[in-house]
N, C-alpha and C positions, 0 to 999 in steps of 0.2 A: 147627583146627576140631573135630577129635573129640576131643582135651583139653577143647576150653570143653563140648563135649554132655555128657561123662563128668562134668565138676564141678558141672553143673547139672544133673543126673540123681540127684546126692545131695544137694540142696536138695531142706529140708523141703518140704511145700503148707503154702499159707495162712503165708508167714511174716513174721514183723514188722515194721513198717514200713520200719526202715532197709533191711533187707534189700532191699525191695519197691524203696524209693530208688536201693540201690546197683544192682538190675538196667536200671534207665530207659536210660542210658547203652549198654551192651549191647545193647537191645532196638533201639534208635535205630541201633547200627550195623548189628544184621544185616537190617535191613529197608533197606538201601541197598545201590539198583540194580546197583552192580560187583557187591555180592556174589550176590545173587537175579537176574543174569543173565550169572553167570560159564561160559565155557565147558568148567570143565569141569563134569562131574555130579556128583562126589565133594562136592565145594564146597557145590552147591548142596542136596544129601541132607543135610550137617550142618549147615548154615542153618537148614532149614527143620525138623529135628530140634530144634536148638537152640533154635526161635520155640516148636517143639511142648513142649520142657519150662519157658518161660516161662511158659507163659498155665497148664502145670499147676500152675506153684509159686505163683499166683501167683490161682488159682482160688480160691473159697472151700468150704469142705472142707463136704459134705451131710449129714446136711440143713441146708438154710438156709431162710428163711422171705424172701419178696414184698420184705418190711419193710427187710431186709437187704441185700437186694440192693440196693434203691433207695438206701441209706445207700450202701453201698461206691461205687455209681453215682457219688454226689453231690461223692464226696472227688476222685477223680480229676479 
C-alpha cells in the first residue's frame, strides 16, 4: 500500500483521460470493505491516503469556471 500512495503521489493533477481511465479500476478496489475495514490501521492510513491522492490527480486544477465544472460533471 505505501508503494501504490508513493506512485500516485507523483501523478500529475488534472491528468489525461487515459490516465483518469486507468485509475477507475484502483479507485474501485480501494473503496472495498476488507480494505477500509481492515484490522490493522497501517492499511487503513494508505487507503485512505491513496483515495486522498486520487480525487487530487484527478481534481481539476483552479481556477475553473461553474461552466466547467458542470462539463466534467456531465462526462462521468
Amino acid at each position: 500500500m505505501q508503494k501504490v500512495e508513493t506512485l500516485l503521489s507523483n501523478v500529475e493533477q488534472d491528468p489525461i483521460v487515459a490516465v483518469q481511465s486507468a485509475l477507475r479500476p484502483s479507485t474501485k478496489a480501494l473503496i472495498s470493505a476488507d480494505l477500509l475495514r481492515n484490522p490493522d490501521s497501517d492499511v487503513r492510513v494508505y487507503v485512505v491516503s491513496c483515495l486522498t491522492e486520487i480525487m487530487r490527480i484527478t481534481a481539476p486544477e483552479a481556477p475553473y469556471h461553474d461552466d466547467h465544472m458542470k462539463v466534467g460533471y456531465i462526462h462521468h
